[in-house]
C-alpha positions in Angstrom: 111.4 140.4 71.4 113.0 137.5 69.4 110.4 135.0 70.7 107.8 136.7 70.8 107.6 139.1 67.6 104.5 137.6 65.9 102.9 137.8 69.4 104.0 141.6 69.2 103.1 141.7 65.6 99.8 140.8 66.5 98.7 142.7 69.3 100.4 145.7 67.3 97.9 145.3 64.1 94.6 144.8 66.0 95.6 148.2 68.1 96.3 150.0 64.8 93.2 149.0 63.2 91.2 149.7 66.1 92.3 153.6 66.0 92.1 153.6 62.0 95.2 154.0 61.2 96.2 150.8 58.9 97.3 153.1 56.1 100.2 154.3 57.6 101.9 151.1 57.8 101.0 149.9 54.1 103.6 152.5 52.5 104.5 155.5 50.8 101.8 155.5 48.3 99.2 156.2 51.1 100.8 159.2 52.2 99.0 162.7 51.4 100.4 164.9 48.8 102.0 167.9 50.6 100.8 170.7 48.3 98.1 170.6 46.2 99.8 173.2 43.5 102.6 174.4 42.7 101.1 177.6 43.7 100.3 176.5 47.3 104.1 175.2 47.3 105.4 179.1 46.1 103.1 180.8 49.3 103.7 177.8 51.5 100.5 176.9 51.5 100.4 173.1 53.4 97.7 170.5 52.6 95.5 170.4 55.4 95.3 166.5 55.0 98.7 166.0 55.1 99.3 168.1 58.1 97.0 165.6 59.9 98.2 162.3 58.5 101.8 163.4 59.6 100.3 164.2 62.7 99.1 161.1 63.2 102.1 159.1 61.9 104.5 161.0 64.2 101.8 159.5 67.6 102.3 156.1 65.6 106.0 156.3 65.4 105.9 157.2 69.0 104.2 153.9 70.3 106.2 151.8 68.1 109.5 153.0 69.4 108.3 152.9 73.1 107.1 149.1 72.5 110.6 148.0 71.5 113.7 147.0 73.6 116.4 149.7 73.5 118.4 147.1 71.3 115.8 147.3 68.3 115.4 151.4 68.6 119.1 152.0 67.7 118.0 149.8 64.4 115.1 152.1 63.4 117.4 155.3 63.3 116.9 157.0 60.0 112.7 155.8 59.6 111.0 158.8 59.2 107.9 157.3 58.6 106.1 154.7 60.7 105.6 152.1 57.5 109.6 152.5 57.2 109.8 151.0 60.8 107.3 148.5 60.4 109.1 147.5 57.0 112.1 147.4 58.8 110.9 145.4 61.8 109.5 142.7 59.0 112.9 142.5 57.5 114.8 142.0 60.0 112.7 139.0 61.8 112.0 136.9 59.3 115.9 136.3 58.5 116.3 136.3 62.2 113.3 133.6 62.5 114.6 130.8 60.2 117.7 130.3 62.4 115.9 130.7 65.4 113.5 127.6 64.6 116.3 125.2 63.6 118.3 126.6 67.1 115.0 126.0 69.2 114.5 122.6 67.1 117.8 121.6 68.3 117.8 122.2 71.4 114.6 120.3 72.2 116.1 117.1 70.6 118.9 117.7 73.3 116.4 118.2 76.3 116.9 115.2 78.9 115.5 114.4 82.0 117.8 114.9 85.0 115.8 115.7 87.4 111.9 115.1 88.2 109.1 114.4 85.6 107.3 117.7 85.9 111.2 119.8 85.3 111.6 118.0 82.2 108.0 118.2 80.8 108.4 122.1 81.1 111.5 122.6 80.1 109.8 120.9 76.5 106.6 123.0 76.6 108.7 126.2 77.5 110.8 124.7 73.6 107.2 124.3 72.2 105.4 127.5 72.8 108.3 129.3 71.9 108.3 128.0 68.8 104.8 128.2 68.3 105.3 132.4 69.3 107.6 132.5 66.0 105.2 130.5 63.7 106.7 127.0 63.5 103.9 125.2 65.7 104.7 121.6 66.6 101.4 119.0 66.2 100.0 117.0 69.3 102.0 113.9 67.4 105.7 115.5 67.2 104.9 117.2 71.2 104.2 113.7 72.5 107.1 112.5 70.9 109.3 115.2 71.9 108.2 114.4 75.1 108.8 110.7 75.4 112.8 111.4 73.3 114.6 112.9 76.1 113.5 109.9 78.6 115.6 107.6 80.6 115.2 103.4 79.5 113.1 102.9 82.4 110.8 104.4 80.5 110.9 102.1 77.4 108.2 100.0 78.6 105.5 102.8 78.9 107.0 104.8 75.8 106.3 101.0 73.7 102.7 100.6 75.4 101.7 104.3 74.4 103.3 103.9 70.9 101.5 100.4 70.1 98.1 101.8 71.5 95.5 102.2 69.2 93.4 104.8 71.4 94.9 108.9 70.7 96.5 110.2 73.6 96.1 114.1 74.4 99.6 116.1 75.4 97.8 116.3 78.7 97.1 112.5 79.6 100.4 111.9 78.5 101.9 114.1 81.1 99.3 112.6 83.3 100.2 109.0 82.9 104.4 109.8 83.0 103.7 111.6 86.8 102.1 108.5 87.1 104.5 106.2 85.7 107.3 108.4 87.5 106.0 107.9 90.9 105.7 104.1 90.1 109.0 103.6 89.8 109.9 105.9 92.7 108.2 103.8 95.0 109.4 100.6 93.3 112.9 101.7 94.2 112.4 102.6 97.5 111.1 99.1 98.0 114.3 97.3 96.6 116.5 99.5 98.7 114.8 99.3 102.0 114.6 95.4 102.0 117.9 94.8 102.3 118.9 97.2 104.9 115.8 95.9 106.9 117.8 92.2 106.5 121.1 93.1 107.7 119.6 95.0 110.6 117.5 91.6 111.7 120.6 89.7 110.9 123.3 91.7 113.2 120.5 91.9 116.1 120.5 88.1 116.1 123.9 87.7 115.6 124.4 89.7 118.9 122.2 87.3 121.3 124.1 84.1 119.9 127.2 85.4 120.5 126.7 86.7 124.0 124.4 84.0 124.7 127.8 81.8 124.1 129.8 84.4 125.9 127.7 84.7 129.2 128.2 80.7 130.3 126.6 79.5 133.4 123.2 78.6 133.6 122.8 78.5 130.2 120.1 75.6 129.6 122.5 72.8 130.8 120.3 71.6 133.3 117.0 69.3 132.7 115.7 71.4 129.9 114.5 74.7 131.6 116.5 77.5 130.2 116.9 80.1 133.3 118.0 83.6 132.4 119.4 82.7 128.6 117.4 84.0 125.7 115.6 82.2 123.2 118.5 81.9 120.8 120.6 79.4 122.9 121.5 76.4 121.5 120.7 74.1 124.3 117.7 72.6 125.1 114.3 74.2 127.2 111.6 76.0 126.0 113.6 78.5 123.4 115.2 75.8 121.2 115.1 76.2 117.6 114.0 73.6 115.2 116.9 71.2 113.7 117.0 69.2 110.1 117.2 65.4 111.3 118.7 64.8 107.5 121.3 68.1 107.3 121.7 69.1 111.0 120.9 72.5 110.2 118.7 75.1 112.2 115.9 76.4 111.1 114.2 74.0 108.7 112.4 70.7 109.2 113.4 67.6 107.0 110.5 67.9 104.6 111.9 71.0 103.8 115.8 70.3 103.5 117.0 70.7 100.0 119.2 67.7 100.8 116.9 65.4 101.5 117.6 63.2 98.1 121.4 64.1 98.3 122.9 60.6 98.6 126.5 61.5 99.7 124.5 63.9 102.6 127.3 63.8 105.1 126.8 62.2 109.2 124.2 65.2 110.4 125.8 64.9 114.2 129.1 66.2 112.5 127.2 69.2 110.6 125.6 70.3 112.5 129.0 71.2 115.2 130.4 72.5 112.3 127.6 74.9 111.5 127.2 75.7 115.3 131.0 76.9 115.5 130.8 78.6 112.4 128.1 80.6 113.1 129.3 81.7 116.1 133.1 81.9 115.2 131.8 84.0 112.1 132.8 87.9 112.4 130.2 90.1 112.7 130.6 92.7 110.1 131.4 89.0 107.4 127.9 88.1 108.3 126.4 91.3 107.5 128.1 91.6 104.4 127.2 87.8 103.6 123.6 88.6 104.5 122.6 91.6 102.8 124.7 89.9 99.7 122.2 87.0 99.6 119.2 88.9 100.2 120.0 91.6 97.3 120.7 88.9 94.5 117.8 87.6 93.1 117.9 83.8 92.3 118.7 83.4 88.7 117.4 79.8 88.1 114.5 78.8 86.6 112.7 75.9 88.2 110.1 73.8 85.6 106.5 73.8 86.8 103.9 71.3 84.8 100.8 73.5 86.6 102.0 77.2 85.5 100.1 78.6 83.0 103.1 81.0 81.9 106.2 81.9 82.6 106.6 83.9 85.7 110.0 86.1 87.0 110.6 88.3 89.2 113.8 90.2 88.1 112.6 92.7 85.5 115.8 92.4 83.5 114.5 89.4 82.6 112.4 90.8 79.8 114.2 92.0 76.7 111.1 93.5 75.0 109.4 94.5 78.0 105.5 96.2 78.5 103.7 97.7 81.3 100.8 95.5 82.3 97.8 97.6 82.7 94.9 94.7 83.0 93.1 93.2 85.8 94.1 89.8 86.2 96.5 88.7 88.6 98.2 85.3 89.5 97.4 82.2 91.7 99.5 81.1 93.5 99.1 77.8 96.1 98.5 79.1 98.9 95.8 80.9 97.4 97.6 84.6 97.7 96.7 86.9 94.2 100.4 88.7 93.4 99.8 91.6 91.1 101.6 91.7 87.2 103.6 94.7 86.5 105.7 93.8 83.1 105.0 91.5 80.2 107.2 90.5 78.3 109.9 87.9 76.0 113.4 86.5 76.8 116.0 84.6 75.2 118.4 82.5 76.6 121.2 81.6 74.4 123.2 78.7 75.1 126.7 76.8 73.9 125.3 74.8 71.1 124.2 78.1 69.4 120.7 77.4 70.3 118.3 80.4 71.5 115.4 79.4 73.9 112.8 81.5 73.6 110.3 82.4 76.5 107.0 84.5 75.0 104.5 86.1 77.1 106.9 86.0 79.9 105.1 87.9 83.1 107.1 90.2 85.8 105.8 89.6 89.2 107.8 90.8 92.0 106.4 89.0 94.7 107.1 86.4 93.6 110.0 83.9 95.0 111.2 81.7 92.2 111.5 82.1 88.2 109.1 80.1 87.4 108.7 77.8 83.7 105.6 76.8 82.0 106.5 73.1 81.1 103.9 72.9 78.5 104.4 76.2 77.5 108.1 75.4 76.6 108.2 72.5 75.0 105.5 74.2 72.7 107.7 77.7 72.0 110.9 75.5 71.7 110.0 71.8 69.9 111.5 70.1 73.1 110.4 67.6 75.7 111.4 67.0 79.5 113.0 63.9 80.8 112.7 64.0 84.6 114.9 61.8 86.6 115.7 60.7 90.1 119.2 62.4 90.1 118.5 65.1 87.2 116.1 67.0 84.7 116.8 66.4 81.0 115.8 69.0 78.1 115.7 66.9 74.9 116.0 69.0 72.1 114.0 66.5 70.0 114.3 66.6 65.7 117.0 69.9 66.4 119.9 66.6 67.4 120.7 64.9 70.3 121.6 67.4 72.5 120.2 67.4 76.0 120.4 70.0 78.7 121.3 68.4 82.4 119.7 70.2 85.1 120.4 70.2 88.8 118.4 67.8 90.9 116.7 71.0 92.7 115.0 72.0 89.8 113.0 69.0 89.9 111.9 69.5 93.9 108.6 71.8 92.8 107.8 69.3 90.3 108.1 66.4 92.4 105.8 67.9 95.3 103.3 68.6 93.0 103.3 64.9 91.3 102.9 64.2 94.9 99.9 66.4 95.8 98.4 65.3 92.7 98.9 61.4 92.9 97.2 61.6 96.6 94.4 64.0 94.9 93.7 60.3 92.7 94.3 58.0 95.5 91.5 60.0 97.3 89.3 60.5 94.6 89.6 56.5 93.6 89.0 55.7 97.3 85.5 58.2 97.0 84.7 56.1 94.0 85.1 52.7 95.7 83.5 53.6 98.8 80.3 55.6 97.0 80.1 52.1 94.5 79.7 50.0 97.7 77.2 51.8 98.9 75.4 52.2 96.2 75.5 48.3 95.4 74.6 47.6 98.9 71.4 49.9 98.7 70.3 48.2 95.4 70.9 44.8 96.5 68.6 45.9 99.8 65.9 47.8 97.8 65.7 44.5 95.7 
């Protein structure tokens, strides 16, 4: 009853009034006089009327005491009358209400989510109604925002995005969108934990065939390139050969793609690649698991310059300090022509020794996506800097801020260079279109004149 006494209080008034009886909760002075004379009052003479209001109070009396937890009853002893109870009953829960609503106020500022979205969103509305049941109703504004208080970070984004929107959300579309939202994430995760485990798995199977392929010796592709019973792992020669980097000696990549391939001090490739043949096979097992699932699980931290990105592109969400859920249409390009999908938006600062903050705005989260990626133009727009771009390294000029220059690794430059590339044989085409349609177009003047 001490949550729910003006629900009580409520359904007790509209029954009392429906049977006519609202005088005998409104006090003494309604009550009947017991004797009309003092004459009546000598004989014993009874008013008639106040034989039948007393009857009627005593039936009143009756349903109020039944209505009431044994707790309250024991309170009421000594009411002879049923306005005395309902006086009492008044009393006793308005002192009793003020502490309740600061108790219930506090405890939904302590509410957190522990477990799933829908437990936490009732454990607030259960706060809320309750509250509302002893006359301190909360507004669609403070529900929402009780809501979104007891919420872990993850939640930041979507808790900023609903905050800066200029549309009013309902208590129920709110709830809607944070199932939503929830399951998002849940899936999200599952996706960065089943990658890696997918790795290792690959990694130890192959790690097993080059290691027994070693193991099991004779007839294992020595002879004139046919590679009888081994499996397509070996490292001899026949049909299940792997490809090797003529620059690095490395399997598994072709020199256009070697990393090394402007490395001057690149070492004799005869003598790494029998050091990387013995090493992967002399490797333990369980090292190259650990090793693999290592690599696989850490994102790349660099940040490459690209002169054809339009922004700045990441995909390691911690990236973004002020981050927002994306909730438009567009999605990115890339060069092969794939569409990756945006999920964040947001701005990062890098500080660095000198004191001096770079500041990436508009930065986008795309998970799909391999490499952080850096809007040249965008950059040097943000930040009042230039790029020098060298054969050995990448220089970030600072400009009027001094001389400082940032030196970057020679790999930072590779993107860049293979799009100078595709674009200076996009002009040698295009000029050799021009020359060719200008001959022609001479020749069938010179014949039409």
């Amino acid at each position: 009853m001490d949550d729910n006494f003006l629900t009580w209080m409520q359904h007790a008034e509209v029954t009392i009034k429906g049977f006519c009886l609202q005088r005998h909760i409104d006090g003494a002075k309604s009550i009947p006089a017991n004797f009309f004379t003092t004459d009546d009052e000598r004989e014993g003479s009874v008013n008639v009327a106040f034989e039948n209001y007393e009857q009627q109070d005593n039936l009143l009396k009756y349903w109020l005491l039944e209505s009431m937890d044994p707790q309250f009853k024991i309170r009421m002893v000594g009411c002879v009358w049923s306005h005395q109870i309902w006086h009492a009953l008044k009393v006793y829960f308005t002192s009793q209400t003020r502490a309740r609503v600061k108790q219930l106020k506090i405890q939904l500022r302590n509410v957190k989510k522990t477990g799933s979205i829908a437990e936490y969103l009732v454990q607030v509305k259960q706060i809320i109604e309750t509250l509302a049941a002893i006359g301190s109703s909360l507004s669609v504004k403070d529900h929402i925002d009780a809501n979104f208080d007891g919420l872990d970070e993850e939640y930041d984004g979507f808790i900023t995005s609903c905050i800066t929107c200029t549309e009013a959300y309902t208590i129920a579309k709110i709830e809607a969108l944070l199932m939503h939202q929830e399951e998002h994430l849940e899936r999200h995760k599952k996706h960065e934990l089943s990658t890696p485990q997918a790795n290792v798995a690959q990694f130890q199977h192959k790690k097993v065939n080059l290691v027994t392929n070693r193991r099991h010796g004779r007839g294992q592709n020595h002879g004139r390139g046919r590679s009888g019973r081994s499996n397509q792992n070996s490292f001899g020669g026949g049909r299940g050969q792997r490809i090797q980097c003529q620059l690095c000696g490395k399997l598994g990549h072709s020199s256009y793609h070697c990393w090394s391939r402007f490395d001057e001090n690149l070492p004799d490739p005869k003598t790494t690649q029998n050091n990387t043949s013995d090493a992967i096979i002399q490797e333990p097992l369980n090292q190259a698991m650990i090793t693999i699932s290592a690599t696989q699980s850490s994102l790349d931290d660099t940040w490459y310059p690209d002169t054809g990105a339009t922004n700045h592109f990441t995909n390691d969400l911690s990236n973004l300090i002020i981050k927002t859920p994306y909730i438009g249409l567009e999605k990115v390009v890339v060069g092969n022509g794939n569409c990756l999908s945006i999920h964040n938006t947001g701005t990062k600062l890098k500080n660095h020794s000198n004191n001096f903050a770079f500041t990436l705005n508009k930065l986008l989260h795309v998970s799909n996506i391999t490499k952080n990626l850096l809007s040249v133009a965008k950059f040097a727009i943000e930040n009042s800097c230039f790029f020098e771009f060298h054969s050995t390294a990448a220089l970030l000029n600072l400009g009027a801020l001094g001389s400082f220059c940032y030196k970057g690794n020679l790999k930072m430059v590779y993107m860049l260079l293979r799009i100078c590339k595709l674009f200076i044989l996009i002009m040698i085409f295009l000029f050799q279109l021009y020359i060719h349609l200008t001959h022609v177009i001479v020749y069938q003047f010179c014949t039409l004149g």
